[in-house]
N, C-alpha and C positions, 0 to 999 in steps of 0.2 A: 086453788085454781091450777092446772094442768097446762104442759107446755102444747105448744101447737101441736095437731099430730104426724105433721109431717117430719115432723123433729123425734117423736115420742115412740120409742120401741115397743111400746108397753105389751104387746102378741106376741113380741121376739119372746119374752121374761114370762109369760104368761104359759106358751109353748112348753118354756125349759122348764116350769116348773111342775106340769103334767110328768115328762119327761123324769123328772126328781121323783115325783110318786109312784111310779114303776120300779124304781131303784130301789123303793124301801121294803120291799119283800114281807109286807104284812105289817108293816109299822106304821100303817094310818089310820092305825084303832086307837092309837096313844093318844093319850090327852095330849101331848107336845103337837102332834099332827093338828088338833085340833086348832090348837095356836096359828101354825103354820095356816092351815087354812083363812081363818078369818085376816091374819095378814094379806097372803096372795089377795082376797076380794078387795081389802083397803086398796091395796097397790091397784087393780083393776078399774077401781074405781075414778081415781085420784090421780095416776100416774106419778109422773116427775113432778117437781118442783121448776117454779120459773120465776122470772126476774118480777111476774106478776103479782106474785107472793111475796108478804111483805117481809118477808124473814129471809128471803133470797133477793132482794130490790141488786142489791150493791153484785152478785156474784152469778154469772153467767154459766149455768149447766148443760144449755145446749151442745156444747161439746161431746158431754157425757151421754147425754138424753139421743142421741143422734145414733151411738157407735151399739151393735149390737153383740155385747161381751159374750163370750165362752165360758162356761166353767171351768177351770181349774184341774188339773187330774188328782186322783184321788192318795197316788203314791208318788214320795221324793223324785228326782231325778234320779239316775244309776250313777253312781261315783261322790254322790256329794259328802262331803266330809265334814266333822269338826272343826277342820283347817281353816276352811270355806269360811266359817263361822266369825269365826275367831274376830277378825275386824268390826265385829256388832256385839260383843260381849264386855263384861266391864271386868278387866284383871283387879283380884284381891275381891271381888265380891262374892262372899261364899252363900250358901243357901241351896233351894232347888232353880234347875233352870230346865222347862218346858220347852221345845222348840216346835212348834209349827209351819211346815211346808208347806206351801199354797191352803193352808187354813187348815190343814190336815194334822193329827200328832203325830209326830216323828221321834219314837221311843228309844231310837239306836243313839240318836243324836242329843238326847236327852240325859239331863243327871239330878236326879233325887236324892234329896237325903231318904235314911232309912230311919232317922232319930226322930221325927216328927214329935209330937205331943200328941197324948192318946186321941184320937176320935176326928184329928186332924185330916182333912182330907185335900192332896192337894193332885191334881191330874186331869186326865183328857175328859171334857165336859161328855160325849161319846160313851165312854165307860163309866162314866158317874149316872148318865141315865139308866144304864143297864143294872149298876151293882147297888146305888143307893138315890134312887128316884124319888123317894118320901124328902128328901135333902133339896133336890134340886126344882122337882116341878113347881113347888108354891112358888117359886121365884120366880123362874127361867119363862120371860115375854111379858108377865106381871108387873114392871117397874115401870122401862121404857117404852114408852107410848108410841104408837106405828100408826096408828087412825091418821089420816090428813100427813104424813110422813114419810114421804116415799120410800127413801131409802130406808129406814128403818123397819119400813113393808116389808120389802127385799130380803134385809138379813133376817128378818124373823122367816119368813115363810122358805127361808133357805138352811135355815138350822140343822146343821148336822154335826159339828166341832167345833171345838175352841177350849179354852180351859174354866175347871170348876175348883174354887178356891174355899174351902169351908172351914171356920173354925168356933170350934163348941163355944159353948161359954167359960169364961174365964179364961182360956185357953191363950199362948204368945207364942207367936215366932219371934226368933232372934234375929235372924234374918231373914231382908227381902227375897219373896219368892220374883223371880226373872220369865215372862212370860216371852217367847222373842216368836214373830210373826215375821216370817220370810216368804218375800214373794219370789218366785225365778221367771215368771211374765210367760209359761209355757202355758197354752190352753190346749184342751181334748180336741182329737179330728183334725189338728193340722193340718194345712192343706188340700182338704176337701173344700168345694166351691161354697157350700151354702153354711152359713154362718163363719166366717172367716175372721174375724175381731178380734182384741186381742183379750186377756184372758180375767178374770175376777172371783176373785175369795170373799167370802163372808165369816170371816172370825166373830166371835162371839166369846164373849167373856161373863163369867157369873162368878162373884163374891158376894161371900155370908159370913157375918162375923155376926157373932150371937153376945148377948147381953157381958159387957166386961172382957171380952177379948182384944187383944192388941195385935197388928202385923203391920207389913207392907210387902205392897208390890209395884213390881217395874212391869211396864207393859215397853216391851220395842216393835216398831215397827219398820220393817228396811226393806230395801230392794238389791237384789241380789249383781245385775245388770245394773250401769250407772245409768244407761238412756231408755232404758225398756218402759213399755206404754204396758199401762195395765191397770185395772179398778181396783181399788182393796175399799171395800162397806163394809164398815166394822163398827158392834155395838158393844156399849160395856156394861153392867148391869151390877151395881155395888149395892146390899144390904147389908144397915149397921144394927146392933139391937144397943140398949140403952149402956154407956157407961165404958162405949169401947172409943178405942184408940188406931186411929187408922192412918199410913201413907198411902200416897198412890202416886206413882208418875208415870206417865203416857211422854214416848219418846220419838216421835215419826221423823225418819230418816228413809224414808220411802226414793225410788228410783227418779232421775231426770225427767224422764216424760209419764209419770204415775202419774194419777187420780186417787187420792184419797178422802172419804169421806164418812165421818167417824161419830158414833154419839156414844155418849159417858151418860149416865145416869144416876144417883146415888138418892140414897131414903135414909135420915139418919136421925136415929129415936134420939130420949131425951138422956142427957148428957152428953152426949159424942164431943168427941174432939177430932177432926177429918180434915185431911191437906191435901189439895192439891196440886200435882204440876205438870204443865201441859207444855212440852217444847216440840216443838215445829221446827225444822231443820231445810228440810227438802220437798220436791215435787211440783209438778208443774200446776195442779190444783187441789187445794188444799182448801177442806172443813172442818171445822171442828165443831160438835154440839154439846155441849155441857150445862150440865141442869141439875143441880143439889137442895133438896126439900129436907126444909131443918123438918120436921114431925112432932118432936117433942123438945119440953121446955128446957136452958141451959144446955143448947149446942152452940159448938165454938167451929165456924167453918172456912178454911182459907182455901183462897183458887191462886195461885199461882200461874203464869205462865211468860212465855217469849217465842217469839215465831221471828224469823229470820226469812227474808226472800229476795233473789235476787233475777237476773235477768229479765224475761218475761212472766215470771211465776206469779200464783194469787193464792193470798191465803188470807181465808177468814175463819174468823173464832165468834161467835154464839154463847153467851154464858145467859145463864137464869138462876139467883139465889131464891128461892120459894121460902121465906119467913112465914112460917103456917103454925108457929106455934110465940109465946110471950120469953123473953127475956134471954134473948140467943143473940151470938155476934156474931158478923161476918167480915171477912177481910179480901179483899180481890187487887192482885197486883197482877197487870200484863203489861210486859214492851214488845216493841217491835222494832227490826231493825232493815231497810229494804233499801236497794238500791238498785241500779237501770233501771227499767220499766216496772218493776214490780209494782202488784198492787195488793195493800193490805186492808183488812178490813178486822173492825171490833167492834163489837155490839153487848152491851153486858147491861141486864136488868137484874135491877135490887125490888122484887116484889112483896112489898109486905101488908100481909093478910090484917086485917081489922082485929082480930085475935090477937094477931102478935103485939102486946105493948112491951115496952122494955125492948125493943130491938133496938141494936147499935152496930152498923154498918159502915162500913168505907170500900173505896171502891177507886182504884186509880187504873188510869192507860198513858201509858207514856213513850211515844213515838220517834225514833232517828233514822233520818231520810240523808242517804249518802252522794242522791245524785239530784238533779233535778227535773227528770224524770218518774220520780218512784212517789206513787201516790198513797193516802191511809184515809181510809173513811173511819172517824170512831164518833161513836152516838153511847156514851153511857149515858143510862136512864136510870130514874127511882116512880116507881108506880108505890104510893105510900097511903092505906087507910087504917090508919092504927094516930092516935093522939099521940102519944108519951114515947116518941121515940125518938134516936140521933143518926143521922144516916147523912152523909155525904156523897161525890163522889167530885171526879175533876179527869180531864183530858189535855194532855199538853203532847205537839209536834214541832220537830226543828231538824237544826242541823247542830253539827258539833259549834263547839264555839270556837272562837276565833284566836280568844284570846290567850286559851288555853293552847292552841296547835302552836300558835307562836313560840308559847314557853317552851314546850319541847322541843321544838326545831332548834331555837337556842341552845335547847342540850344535846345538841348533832343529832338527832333525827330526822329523818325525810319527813317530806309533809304527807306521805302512805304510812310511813311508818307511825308518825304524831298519832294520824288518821286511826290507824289498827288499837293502837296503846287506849286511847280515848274511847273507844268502839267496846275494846273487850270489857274496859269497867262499865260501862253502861249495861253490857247484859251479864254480867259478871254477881251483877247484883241481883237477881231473880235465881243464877244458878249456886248460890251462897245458901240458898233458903231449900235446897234439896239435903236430905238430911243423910244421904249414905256418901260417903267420902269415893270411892271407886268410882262413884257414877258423876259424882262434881268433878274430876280430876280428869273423865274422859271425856266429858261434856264438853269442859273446858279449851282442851284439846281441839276437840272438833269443832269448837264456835273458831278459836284461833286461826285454823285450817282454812274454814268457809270465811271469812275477813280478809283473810291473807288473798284466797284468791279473786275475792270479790276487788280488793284494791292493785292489784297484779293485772289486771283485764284490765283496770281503767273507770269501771262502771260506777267506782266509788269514790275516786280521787279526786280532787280539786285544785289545779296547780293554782 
């Protein structure tokens, strides 16, 4: 169901995307175009999402659904540097690091290994269609579902870049490939009267790990401006084949006044072993969609995450584990941590298909509320038609305790201080379970940072 249309730009997008197909200079004979199309009609159809929708009840898109965004320009700023950078990168983590500008590849700003593993391919989604398209098309719009999905209409029928991560079979990176999405909140025609908005990217991600391959990737997503307003709709698109071995962590550090709204999708044949972790840091509205389909038998699948919010900010997370196939396990740990006015939301369904027997699921949310202001909607579900199986889950919200701030206050600490100490092991313990050392040690940092000033304003402290 569709937001009202007084609300609903859906002509502004429809316009721009006409406007997009002039742009391709003969590129709408592509089977990828093809995609693109029957996306746009979805979107056309269907528009935004609304609080009507039962999968958006808790999280108010009118904001977004009202503003009628700009696309993004196609090239960097002039001057942006390395330098620039630098504060969104993890020191000591070696590997390839991708960097994309308003959703664009930005190859100066870029550094690849040249050591790769034969047949390994890792680079701008863009030039993978042009150089090895037999690699990318059976995938690429194939996974993540767009029908009835507004946003994920969008970044399909807007496909143009992002990165393509492929590795053969049997095939291992040593290390994480660094995928970093930077937005700088500039949009095309500034300053012209008609469409004045502010700006939106649609990255797109595709990973292919073929039968016995192992790797990881870091996906970051930042805002270059700490207050800048700006959309990032971004999809992610993981294929596993039987018997591999996968990380993946999604790191959104998006700008002050951003809108992010993001889907992961992953297929993972029989054996996998697949982790993920999903941390949420920033922005003033915040989605997360994640939806992992075990496919074949003996997959082992963990979701990981932590979302932080504080001020006025909302952040919600959407998970779906799809048990579609017999004797596969899943594991799902998320906290949150929110204070002022924030508001969180979690929703996580354990779906297991009639097929699946032998499933063995768990599934926890565990919520710390700093102020008494700061709200958390969580509804873990199990939708279960399968006999012979073990499946749990459980949701717990609080505050710190009491008893505990006291003990340290007795050991000279301030009760901010108590407050912080107390805070960081709570999400402390979700970023223990990320598996590269650089990126737990920055993490760390930065949850420390956001705490500190979240209790330094007041909005988290409790004399």
């Amino acid at each position: 169901m569709s937001v009202d249309k007084s609300t609903d730009r859906r002509e502004w997008y429809l316009a721009s995307f006409r406007g997009f197909e002039k742009s391709l200079n003969g590129g709408t004979a592509s089977a990828l175009h093809q995609v693109r199309r029957a996306a746009i009609d979805c979107f056309a159809e269907t528009g935004f999402p609304s609080r009507r929708d039962e999968g958006w009840r808790h999280t108010n898109i009118a904001p977004v659904a009202r503003i009628s965004f700009r696309s993004a320009p196609d090239s960097p700023p002039a001057g942006l540097s390395a330098d620039q950078l630098a504060p969104f990168t993890y020191p000591g983590l070696d590997g390839t690091q991708l960097v994309f500008v308003d959703g664009h590849f930005a190859p100066s700003l870029s550094t690849q290994e040249t050591s790769l593993p034969p047949g390994v391919v890792v680079g701008s989604l863009a030039a993978a269609l042009k150089e090895v398209p037999d690699l990318v098309e059976p995938h690429l719009g194939q996974n993540a579902p767009y029908a009835g999905e507004g946003f994920a209409a969008l970044n399909t029928a807007f496909i143009r870049d992002g990165a393509f991560v492929y590795l053969p079979a049997g095939a291992g990176l040593d290390a994480p490939v660094h995928l970093l999405y930077l937005s700088t909140a500039r949009a095309e025609n500034e300053g012209q009267d008609a469409g004045d908005g502010p700006p939106v990217t649609y990255p797109r991600t595709l990973i292919v790990a073929e039968d016995k391959a192992r790797g990881s990737v870091i996906e970051s997503y930042v805002g270059l401006e700490p207050e800048a307003s700006y959309l990032t709709n971004a999809v992610t698109e993981i294929v596993l084949g039987a018997e591999t071995r996968f990380e993946h962590c999604k790191i959104q550090r998006e700008s002050g006044g951003a809108y992010h709204v993001a889907s992961l999708h992953v297929t993972e044949a029989q054996g996998c072993r697949f982790t993920s972790h999903n941390i949420s840091l920033s922005g003033q509205l915040i989605r997360n969609d994640i939806t992992t389909v075990l496919a074949g038998e003996g997959v082992e699948s963990t979701l990981n995450g932590l979302y932080l919010a504080s001020g006025d900010e909302h952040v919600d997370n959407h998970t779906c584990i799809e048990h579609a196939s017999p004797d596969c396990v899943s594991h799902e740990f998320y906290k949150g941590v929110l204070s002022g006015q924030a508001h969180g939301v979690f929703r996580g369904k354990i779906h297991v298909h009639k097929v699946a027997q032998g499933t063995d699921a768990y599934q926890s949310n565990q919520n710390l509320l700093l102020s008494d202001d700061a709200q958390i909607t969580s509804k873990p579900q199990l939708e279960i038609y399968a006999d012979d199986v073990k499946c749990s889950h459980g949701s717990t919200t609080g505050q710190l305790d009491e008893d505990a701030i006291f003990y340290l206050r007795t050991r000279g600490l301030s009760r901010a201080g108590a407050t912080g100490v107390l805070t960081q092991a709570f999400a402390g313990e979700i970023l223990d379970l990320i598996g590269f050392e650089p990126v737990r040690d920055r993490l760390a940092q930065l949850v420390s940072a956001e705490l500190e000033a979240t209790l330094h304003n007041g909005s988290g402290a409790r004399e």
